[in-house]
C-alpha positions in Angstrom: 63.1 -13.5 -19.9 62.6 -13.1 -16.2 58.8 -13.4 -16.4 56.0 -13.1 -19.3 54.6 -9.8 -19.7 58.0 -8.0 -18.3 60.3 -7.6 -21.4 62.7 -5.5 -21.2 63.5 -2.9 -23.9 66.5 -4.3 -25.3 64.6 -7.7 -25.2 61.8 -5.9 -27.4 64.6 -4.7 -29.7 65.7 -8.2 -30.0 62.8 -9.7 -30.8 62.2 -6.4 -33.7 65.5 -7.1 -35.1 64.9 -10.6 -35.0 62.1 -10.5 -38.0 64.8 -9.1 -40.5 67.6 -11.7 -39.8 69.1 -13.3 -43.1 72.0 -15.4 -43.9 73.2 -12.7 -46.8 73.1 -9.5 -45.4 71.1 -7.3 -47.6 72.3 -4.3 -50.3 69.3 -2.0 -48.9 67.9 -2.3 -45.4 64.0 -1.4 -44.0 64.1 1.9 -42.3 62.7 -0.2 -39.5 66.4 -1.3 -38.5 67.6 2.1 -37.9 67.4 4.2 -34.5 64.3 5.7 -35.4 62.3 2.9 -36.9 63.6 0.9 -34.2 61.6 3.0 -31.9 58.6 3.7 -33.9 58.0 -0.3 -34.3 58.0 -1.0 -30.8 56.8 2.3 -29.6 59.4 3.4 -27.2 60.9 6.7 -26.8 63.6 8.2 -29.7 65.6 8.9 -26.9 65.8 5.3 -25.6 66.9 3.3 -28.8 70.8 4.4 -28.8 70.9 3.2 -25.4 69.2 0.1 -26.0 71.1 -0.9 -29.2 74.9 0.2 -27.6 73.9 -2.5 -25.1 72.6 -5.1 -27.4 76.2 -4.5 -29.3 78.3 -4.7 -26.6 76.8 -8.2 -25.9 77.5 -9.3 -29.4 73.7 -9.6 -30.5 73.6 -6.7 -32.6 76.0 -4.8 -35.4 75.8 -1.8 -36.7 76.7 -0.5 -39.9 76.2 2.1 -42.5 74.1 1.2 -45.5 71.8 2.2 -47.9 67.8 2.5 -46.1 64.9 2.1 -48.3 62.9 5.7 -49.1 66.5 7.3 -48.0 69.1 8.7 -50.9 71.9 8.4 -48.5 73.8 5.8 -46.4 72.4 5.7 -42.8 73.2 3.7 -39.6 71.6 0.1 -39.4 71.6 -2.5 -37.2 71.3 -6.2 -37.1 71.3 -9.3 -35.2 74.8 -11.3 -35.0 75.0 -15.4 -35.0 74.7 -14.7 -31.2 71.9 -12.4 -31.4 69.7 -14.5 -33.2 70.5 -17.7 -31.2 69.6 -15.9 -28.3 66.3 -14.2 -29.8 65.6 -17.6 -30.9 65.7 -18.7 -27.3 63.7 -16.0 -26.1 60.6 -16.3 -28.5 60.8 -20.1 -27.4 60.1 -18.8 -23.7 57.4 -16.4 -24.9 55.7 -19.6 -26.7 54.9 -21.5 -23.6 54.3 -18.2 -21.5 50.9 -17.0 -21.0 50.6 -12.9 -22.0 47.6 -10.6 -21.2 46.5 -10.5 -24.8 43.8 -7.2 -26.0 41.5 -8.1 -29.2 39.6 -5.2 -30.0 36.6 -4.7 -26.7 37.8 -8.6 -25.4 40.9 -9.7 -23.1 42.3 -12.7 -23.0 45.7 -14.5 -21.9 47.1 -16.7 -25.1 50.3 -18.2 -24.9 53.3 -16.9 -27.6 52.7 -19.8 -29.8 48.6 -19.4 -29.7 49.5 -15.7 -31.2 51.9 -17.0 -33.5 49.7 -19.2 -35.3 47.0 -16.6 -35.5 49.0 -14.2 -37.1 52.4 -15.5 -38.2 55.7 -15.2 -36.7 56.8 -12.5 -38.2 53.8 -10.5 -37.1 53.6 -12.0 -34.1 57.2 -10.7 -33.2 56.3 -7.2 -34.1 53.3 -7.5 -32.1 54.9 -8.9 -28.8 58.1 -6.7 -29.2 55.5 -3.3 -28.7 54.2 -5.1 -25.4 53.3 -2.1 -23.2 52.1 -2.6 -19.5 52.5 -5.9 -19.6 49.4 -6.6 -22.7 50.2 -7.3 -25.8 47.6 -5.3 -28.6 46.5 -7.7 -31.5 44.1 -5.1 -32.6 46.3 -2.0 -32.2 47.5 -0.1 -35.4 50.3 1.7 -35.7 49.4 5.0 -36.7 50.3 7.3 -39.1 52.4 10.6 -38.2 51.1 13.9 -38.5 52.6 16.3 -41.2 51.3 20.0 -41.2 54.1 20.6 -43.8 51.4 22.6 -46.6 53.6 25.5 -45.9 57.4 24.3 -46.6 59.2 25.1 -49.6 58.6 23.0 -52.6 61.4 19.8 -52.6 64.3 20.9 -54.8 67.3 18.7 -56.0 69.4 17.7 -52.7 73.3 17.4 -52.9 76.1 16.9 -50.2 75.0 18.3 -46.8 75.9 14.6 -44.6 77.4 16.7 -42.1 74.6 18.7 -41.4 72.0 16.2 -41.5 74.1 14.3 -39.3 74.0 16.8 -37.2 70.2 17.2 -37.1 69.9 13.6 -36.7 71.9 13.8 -33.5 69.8 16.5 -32.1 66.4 14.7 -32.7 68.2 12.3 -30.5 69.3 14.4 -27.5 67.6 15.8 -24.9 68.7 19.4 -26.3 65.3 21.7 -26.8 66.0 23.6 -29.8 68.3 23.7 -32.7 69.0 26.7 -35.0 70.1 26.4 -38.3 72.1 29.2 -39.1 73.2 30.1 -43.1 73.5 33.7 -45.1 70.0 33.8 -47.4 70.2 32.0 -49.7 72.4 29.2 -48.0 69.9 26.5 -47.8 68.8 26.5 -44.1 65.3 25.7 -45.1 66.5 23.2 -47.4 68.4 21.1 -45.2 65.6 21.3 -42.2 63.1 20.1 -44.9 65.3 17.2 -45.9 66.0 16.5 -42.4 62.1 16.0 -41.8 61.8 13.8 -45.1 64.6 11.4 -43.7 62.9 11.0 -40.5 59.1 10.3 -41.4 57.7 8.7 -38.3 57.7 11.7 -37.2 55.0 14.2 -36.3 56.2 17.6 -38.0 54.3 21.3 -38.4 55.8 23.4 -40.7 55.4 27.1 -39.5 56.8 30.3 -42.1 57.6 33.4 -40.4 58.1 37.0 -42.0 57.7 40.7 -40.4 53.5 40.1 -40.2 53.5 36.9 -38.7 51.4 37.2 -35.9 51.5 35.5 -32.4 47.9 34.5 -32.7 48.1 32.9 -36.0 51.2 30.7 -34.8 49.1 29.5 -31.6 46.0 28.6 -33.8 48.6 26.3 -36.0 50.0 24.8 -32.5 46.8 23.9 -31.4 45.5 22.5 -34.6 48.7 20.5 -34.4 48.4 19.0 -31.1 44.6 18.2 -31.3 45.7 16.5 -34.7 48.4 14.3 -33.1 46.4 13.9 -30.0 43.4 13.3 -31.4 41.8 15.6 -28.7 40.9 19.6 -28.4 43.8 20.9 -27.0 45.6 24.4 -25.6 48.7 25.8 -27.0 51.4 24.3 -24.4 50.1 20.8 -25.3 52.2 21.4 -28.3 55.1 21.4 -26.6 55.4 18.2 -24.9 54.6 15.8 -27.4 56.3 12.7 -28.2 58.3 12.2 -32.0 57.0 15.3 -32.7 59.2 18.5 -34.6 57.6 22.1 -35.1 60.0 23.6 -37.6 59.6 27.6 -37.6 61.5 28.8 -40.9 63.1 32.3 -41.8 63.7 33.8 -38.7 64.9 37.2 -39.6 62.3 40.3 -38.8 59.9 39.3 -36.6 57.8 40.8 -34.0 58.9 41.5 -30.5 56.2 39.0 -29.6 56.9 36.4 -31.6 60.9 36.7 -30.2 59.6 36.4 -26.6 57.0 33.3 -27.5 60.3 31.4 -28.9 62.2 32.1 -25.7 59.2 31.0 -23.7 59.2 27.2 -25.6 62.9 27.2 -25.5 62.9 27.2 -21.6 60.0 25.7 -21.4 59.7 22.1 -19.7 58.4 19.6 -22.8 59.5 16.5 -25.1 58.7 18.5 -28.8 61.8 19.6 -30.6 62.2 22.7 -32.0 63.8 23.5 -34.9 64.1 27.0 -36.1 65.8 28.3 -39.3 67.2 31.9 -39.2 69.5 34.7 -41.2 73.1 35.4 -40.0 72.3 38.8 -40.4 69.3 38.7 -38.2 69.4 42.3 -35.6 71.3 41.4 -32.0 68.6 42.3 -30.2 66.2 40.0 -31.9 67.5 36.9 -30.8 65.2 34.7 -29.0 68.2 32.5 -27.4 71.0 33.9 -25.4 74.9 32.0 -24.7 73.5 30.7 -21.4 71.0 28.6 -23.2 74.0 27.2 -25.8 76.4 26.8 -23.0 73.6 24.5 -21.4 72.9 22.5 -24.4 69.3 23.3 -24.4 69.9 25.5 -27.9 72.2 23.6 -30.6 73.7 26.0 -33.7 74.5 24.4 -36.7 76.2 26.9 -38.7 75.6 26.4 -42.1 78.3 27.3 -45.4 78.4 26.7 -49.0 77.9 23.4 -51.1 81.6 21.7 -51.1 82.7 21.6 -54.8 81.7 18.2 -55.5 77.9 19.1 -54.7 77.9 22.4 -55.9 78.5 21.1 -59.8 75.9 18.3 -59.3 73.7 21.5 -58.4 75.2 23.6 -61.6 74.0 21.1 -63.9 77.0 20.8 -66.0 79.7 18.3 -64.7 81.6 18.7 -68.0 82.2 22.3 -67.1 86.0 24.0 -67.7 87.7 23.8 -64.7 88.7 27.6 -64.7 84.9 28.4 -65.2 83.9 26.0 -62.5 86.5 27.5 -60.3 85.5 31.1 -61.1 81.8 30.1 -60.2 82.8 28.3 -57.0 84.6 31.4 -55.9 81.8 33.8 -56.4 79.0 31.6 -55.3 81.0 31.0 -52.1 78.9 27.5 -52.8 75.5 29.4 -52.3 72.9 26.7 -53.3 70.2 29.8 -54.2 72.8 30.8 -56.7 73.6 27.9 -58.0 70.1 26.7 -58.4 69.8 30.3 -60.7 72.7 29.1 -62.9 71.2 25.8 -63.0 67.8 27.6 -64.6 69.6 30.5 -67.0 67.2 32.6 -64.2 69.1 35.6 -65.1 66.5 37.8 -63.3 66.5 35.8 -60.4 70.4 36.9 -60.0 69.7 40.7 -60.4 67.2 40.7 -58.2 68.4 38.0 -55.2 71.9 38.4 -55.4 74.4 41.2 -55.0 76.1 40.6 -58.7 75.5 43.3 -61.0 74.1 42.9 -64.3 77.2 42.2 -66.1 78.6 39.6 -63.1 75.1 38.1 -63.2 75.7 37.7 -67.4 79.3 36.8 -66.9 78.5 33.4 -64.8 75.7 32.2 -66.5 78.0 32.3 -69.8 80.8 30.3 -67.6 78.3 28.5 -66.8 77.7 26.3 -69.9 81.8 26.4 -71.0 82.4 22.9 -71.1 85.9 21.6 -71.2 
């Protein structure tokens, strides 16, 4: 540590890790020792904790692998603190201890050596509260708080199969410094789905759910942006405020027939200057000319596309429901369905009406899979 109240970030990230060391590494790891909780605990930028860890690893102090997260269904990427990594964590809170920090209790200021907070609060504590130092004072009083979620208007959760490609995906976005990313499917494909589930997976996160269809005005999508940003802000605030807001997502869903206004406000936060992601959910079949992004802005990374396809098979008979199915009437399904989860999903329920009047099957296709669909073999 070159001097108290000066730690760097990966020093910070250190001293996070640090409170989760063990001799036996555990079967199901915090969410604070991924990418994302790394940053939330000690408050930096999502955008700065790949950097920091890649350097931590190539010094030996930190390993990553993929494991099972706690509140997370599927195996994500963690990080933890080697032999070497704790040795020298260890030696770093022993410089803290005799160093004086600029220490903020509530209204009072103070300067209390590393060991004075420790035995106030505990090490553990006292780690988390030293590794979100920021301007040289460390914050007994602050609390972290929580995100904001304006998600009323998202589709109810439904099951959740397969898909690590895609979420990977997502996840990588939410870490670049790309502006916007469209999630592309057929109806009926899941788009919604998967941008919903990618939200879930990352709750630190402030998120604002926003449904579009052919009435949705402009005005009605600045009043939610606003409301948004004087939520996460805590402040009254105008519409572009929205747009530059730190671990913050606004998700616009179903973008299909939409007003010429609404195309040209998209295009606007696309090239405009801001840290809030954008992540919009549209039709394949949406018009050409109703496209808010163009190639120049996916040649320039600042629009992603992740193309979305059917369920592979594995996930689509989880979905079906009946994993003792006949393999011919599985395979029959799986051809039709092309893997749609919307289908599926109807198969699932027997919601025979649901396939006359969603899908393109005629009455006697719709009959014919929902019998195939309970042959067992």
């Amino acid at each position: 540590m070159s001097e108290a109240g000066q730690l760097s970030v990966n020093d910070r990230v250190l001293l996070h890790l640090l409170r989760f060391a063990t001799d036996v590494p555990p079967t199901e790891f915090p969410s604070e020792c991924t990418q994302a909780g790394i940053a939330a605990a000690i408050g930096i930028s999502r955008t700065h904790a790949p950097r920091a860890v890649k350097g931590l690893m190539k010094q030996g102090f930190v390993d990553e692998s993929r494991a099972r997260v706690t509140g997370h269904e599927r195996r994500m990427s963690v990080y933890a603190v080697t032999a070497e990594g704790v040795k020298t964590a260890s030696e770093l809170w022993r410089d803290i201890s005799n160093s004086h920090l600029k220490v903020q209790r509530g209204e009072s200021a103070e300067s209390m050596t590393g060991a004075q907070i420790e035995e106030l609060v505990g090490k553990k504590k006292a780690l988390a509260i030293v590794s979100r130092i920021k301007d040289g004072v460390v914050d007994i009083g602050k609390k972290q708080t929580e995100p904001i979620r304006m998600m009323d208007d998202s589709p109810e959760p439904v099951e959740f199969y397969g898909r690590d490609d895609e979420l990977r995906s997502g996840e990588d976005f939410l870490r670049s410094d790309s502006r916007a990313m469209v999630i592309l499917g057929n109806r009926g494909s899941g788009t919604s789905t998967i941008a919903r589930r990618l939200i879930q997976t990352h709750d630190e996160t402030n998120a604002l759910w926003v449904p579009l269809d052919s009435q949705t005005s402009l005005e009605e999508i600045l009043v939610k942006l606003r409301r948004f940003a004087e939520k996460v802000t805590g402040q009254s605030a105008e519409n572009e405020r929205a747009l530059d807001l730190e671990e913050s997502v606004i998700i616009f869903d179903d973008f299909f027939t939409v007003t010429e206004e609404v195309v040209e406000f998209l295009t606007t936060m696309i090239e405009s200057d801001g840290r809030t992601k954008i992540i919009v959910t549209a039709r394949e079949e949406t018009p050409a000319y109703n496209w808010f992004y163009h190639k120049k802005h996916v040649d320039d990374e600042t629009v992603r596309v992740l193309r979305i396809k059917g369920l592979d098979e594995k996930s689509a008979m989880r979905l079906l429901g009946n994993e003792k199915i006949e393999k011919d009437a599985f395979r029959r399904i799986f051809m039709m369905s092309r893997g749609q989860p919307m289908i599926l999903r109807m198969l699932a329920d027997g919601d025979y009406e649901g396939l006359k009047k969603n899908t393109v099957f005629t009455t006697e296709e719709a009959r014919y899979l929902l019998f195939l669909k309970d042959k067992k073999g």
